[in-house]
C-alpha positions as CSV (number, residue, x, y, z in Angstrom):
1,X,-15.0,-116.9,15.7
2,X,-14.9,-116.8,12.0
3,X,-18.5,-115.4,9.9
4,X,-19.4,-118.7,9.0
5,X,-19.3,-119.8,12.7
6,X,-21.1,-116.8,13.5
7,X,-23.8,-117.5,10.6
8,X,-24.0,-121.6,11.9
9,X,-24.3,-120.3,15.9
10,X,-27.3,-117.8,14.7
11,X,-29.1,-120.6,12.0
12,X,-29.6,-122.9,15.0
13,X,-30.9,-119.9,17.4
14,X,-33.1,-119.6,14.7
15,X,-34.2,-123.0,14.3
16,X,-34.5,-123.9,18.2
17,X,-36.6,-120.4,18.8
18,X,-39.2,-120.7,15.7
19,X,-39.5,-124.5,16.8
20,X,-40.1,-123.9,21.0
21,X,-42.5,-120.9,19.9
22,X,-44.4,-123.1,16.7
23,X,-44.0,-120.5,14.3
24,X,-42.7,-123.7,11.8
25,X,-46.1,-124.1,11.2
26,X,-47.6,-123.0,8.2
27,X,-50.1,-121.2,9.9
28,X,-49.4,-118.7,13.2
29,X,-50.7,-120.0,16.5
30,X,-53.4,-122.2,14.9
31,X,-55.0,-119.6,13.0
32,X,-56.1,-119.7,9.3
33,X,-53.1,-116.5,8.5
34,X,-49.2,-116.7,7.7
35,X,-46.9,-115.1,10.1
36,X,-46.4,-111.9,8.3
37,X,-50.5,-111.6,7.8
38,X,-50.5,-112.0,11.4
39,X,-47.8,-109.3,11.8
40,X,-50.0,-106.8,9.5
41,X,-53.0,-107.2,11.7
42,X,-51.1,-106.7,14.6
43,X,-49.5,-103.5,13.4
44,X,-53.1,-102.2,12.2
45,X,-53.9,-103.3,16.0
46,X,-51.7,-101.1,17.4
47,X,-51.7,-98.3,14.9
48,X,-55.1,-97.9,12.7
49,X,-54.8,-95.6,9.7
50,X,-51.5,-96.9,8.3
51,X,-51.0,-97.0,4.5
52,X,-49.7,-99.5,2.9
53,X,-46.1,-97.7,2.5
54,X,-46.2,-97.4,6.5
55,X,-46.3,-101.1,6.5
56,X,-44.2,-102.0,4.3
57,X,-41.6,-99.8,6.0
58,X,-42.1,-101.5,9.0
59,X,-42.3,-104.8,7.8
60,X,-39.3,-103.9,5.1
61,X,-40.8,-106.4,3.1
62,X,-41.3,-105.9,-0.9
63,X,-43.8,-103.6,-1.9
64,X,-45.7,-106.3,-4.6
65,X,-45.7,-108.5,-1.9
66,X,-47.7,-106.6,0.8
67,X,-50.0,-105.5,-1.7
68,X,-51.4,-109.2,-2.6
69,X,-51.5,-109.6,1.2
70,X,-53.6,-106.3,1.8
71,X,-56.2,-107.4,-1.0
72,X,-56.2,-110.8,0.5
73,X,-57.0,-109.7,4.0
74,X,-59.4,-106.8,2.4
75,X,-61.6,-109.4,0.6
76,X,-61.7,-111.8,3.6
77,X,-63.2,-109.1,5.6
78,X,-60.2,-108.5,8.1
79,X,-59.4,-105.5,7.0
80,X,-60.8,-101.9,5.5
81,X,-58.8,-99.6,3.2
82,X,-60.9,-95.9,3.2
83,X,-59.2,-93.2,0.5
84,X,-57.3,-90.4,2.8
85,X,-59.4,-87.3,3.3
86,X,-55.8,-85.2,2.7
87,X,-54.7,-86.9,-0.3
88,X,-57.1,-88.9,-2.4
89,X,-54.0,-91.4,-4.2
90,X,-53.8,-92.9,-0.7
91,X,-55.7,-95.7,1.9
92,X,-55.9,-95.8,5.3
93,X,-55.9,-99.0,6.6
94,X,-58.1,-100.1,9.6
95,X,-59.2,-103.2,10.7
96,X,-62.7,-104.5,10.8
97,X,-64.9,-105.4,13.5
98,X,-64.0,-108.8,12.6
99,X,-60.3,-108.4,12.1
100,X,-60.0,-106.6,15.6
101,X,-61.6,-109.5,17.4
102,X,-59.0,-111.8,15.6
103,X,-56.0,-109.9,16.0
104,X,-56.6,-109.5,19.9
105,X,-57.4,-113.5,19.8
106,X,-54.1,-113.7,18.4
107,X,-52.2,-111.0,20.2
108,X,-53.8,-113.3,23.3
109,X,-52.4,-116.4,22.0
110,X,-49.1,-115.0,21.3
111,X,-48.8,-113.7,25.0
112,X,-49.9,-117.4,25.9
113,X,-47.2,-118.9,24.2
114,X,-44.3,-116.4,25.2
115,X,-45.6,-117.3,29.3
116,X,-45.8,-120.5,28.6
117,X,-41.8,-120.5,27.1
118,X,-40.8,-118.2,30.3
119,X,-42.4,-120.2,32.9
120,X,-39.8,-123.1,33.4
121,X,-37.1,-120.6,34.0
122,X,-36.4,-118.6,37.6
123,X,-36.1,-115.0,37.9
124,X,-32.5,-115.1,36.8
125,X,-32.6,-116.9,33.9
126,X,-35.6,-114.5,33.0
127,X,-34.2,-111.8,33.5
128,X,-30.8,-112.8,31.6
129,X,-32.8,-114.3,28.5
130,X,-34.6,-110.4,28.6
131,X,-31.6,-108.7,28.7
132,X,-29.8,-110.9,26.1
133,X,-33.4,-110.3,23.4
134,X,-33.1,-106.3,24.4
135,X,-29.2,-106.2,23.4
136,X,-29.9,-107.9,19.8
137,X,-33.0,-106.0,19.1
138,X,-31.1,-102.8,19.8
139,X,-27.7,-104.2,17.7
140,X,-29.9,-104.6,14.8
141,X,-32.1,-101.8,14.9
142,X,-29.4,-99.2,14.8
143,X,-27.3,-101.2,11.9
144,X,-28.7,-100.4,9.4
145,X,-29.7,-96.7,9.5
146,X,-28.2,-94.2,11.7
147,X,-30.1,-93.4,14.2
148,X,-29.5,-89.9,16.2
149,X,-31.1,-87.9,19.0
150,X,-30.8,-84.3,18.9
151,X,-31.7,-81.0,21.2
152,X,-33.6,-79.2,18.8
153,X,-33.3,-75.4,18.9
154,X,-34.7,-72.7,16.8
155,X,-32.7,-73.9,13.3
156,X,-34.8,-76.8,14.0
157,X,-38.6,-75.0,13.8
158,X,-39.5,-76.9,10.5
159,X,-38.8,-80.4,11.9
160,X,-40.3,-79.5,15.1
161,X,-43.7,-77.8,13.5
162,X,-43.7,-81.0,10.4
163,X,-43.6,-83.6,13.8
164,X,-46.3,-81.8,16.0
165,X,-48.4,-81.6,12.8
166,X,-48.5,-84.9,12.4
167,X,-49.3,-85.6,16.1
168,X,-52.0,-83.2,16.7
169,X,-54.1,-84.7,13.5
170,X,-53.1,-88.4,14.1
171,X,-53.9,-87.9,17.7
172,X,-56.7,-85.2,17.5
173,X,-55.2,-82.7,19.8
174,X,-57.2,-80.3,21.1
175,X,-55.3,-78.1,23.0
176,X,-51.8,-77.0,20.7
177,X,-48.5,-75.5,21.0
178,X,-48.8,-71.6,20.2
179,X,-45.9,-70.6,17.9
180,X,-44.7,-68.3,20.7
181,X,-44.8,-71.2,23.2
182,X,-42.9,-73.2,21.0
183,X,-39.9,-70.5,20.3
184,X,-40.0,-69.9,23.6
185,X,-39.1,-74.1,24.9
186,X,-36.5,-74.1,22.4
187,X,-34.6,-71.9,24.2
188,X,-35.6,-72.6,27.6
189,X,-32.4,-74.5,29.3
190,X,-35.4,-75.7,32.0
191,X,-37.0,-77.8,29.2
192,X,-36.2,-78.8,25.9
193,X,-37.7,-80.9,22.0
194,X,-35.6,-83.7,20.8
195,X,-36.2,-85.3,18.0
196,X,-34.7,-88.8,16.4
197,X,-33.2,-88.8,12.6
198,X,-33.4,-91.9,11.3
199,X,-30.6,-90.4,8.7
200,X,-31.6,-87.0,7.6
201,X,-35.2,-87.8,8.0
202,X,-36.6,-86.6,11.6
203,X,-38.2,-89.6,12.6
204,X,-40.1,-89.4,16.4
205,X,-39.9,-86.5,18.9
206,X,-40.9,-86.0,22.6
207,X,-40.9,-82.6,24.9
208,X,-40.3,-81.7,28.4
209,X,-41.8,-78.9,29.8
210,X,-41.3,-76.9,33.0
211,X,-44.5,-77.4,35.8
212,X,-44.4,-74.5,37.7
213,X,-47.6,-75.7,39.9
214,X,-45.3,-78.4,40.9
215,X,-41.8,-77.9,42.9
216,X,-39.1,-80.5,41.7
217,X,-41.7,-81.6,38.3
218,X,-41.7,-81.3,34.7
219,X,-43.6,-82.8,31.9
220,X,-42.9,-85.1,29.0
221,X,-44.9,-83.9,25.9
222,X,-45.8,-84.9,22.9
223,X,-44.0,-88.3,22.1
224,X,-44.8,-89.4,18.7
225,X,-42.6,-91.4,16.3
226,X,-43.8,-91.7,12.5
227,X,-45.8,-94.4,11.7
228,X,-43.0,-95.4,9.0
229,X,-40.5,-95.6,11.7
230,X,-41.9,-97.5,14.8
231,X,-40.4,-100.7,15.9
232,X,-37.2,-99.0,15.8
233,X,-37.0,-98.3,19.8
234,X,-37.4,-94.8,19.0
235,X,-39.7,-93.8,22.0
236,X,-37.6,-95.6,24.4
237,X,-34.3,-94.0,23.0
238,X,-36.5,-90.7,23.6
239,X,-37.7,-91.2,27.0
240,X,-33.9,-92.0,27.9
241,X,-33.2,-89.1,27.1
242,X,-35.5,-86.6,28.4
243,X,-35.2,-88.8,32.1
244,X,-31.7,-88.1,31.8
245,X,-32.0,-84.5,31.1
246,X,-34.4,-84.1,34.0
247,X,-32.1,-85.8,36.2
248,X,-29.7,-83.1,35.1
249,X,-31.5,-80.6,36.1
250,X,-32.2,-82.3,39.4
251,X,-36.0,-82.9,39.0
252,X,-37.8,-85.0,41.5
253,X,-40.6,-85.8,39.2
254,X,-41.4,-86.1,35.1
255,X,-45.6,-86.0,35.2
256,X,-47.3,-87.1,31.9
257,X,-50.8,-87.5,30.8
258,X,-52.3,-89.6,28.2
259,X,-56.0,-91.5,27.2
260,X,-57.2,-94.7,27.6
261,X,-57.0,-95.9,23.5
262,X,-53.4,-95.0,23.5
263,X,-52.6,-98.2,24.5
264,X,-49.1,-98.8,23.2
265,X,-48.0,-95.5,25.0
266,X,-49.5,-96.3,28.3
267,X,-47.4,-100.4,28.2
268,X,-44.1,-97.9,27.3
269,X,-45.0,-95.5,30.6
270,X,-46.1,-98.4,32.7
271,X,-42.9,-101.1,32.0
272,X,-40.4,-97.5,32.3
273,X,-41.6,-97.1,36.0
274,X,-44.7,-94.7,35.6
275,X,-47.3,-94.8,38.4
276,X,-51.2,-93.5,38.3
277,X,-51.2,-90.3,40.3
278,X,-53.8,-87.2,40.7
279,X,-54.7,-84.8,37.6
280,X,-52.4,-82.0,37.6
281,X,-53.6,-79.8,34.8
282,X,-56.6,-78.8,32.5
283,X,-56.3,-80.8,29.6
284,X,-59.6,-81.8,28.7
285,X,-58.3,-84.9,26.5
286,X,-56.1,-87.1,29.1
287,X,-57.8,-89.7,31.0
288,X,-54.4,-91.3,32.4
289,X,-52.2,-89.5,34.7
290,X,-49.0,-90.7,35.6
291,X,-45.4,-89.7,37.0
292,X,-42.1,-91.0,37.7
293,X,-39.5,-90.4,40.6
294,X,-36.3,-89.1,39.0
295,X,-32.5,-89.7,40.5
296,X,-30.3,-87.1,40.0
């Protein structure tokens, strides 16, 4: 099959999927906002206290561009832009009261829609037409950067210290990684840090730790992936990894906790196979408790 075949086979993909899911309308799902507006306030949704950088990272669209949309959504009262506390030259954005309520009307109408698409098809044909999105997401995502996962070890301090930084104040950690706690997992073979480089920039991270109150157990810590770089199936690429290291080890059990306004995290435990289960420690943040049955 020559390129221009290729480019023909993926125009009418196109064409069929924007039609069966009305996304050739001007407007997304019958609201007043474009597509890409719609795309902002879901992002926003999902992760308040982006700047506008973030975004436009995420949505690799022109800089110029998602600024007009940003002061569009600002002055019709979707969205808030508050000067960052650390560093006066930026915004955080966050959506109003009344952008929330219309980004989870949309986010409801989306899921709507994508039921509505799945429900003539059986279990096979679901589960095929699944499998077949989750191949081309991950073909394009790791095209055009290079993505790699590495063990980090003591060389690695500064990444690992600039990542948990970042999580602890984006998450508002109470209970941190001593210095001496962290030298001391980066050279334990029992538990380990990896973090993703999107190129030379470290990117996400994710821990495992040993449980001692628990025979057979360890815990995943600590997964975070940079504003700048989600949507790039960083987390999952993570969690792949540390379940496979556990396995190696011949764990039983990976326990996690979490709390309930992490919401993305929680759908990424829940759709991998995590289940609710009894507290296990003392942190005084978590709400969730959850763990998953490992095969060696």
């Amino acid at each position: 099959m020559n390129d221009q075949q290729q480019i023909s086979i993926w125009r009418e993909f196109n064409r069929f999927y924007t039609a069966r899911m009305g996304l050739l309308r001007g407007r997304y799902m019958g609201s007043e906002l474009s597509l890409t507006e719609c795309r902002m306030l879901y992002e926003l949704l999902r992760q308040p206290g982006l700047t506008a950088a973030a975004i436009r990272k995420i949505l690799e669209l022109d800089a110029g561009y998602i600024s007009r949309l940003l002061t569009s959504l600002t002055r019709r009262g979707l969205i808030q832009q508050i000067v960052s506390a650390k560093d006066a030259r930026e915004k955080l954005l966050t959506l109003s009261e009344q952008g929330l309520e219309v980004a989870r009307k949309l986010d409801e109408r989306s899921t709507e829609a994508i039921q509505k698409a799945l429900d003539p098809l059986d279990e096979g044909r679901r589960e095929a037409l699944i499998a077949a999105i989750a191949t081309v997401q991950d073909i394009l995502q790791h095209t055009a950067e290079e993505v790699k996962t590495l063990r980090a070890d003591l060389k690695d301090l500064a990444d690992v210290r600039l990542l948990l930084g970042e999580y602890y104040e984006l998450v508002g950690v109470v209970q941190r990684d001593t210095p001496a706690g962290l030298r001391k997992l980066l050279a334990d073979k029992a538990g380990g840090f990896w973090i993703a480089y999107v190129g030379e920039t470290p990117a996400a991270c994710v821990m495992l730790r040993p449980l001692p109150s628990i025979p057979g157990a360890a815990e995943c810590k600590r997964l975070y992936v940079r504003p700048e770089f989600r949507g790039k199936g960083l987390a999952k690429s993570l969690m792949d990894t540390l379940e496979a290291f556990a396995a190696q080890l011949g764990l039983h059990w990976v326990y996690l906790d979490t709390k309930d306004d992490l919401e993305v995290a929680i759908d990424l435990y829940r759709r991998r196979g995590y289940e609710p289960c009894e507290r296990y420690n003392d942190n005084p943040q978590a709400t969730i408790f959850l763990r998953r049955a490992i095969q060696p």
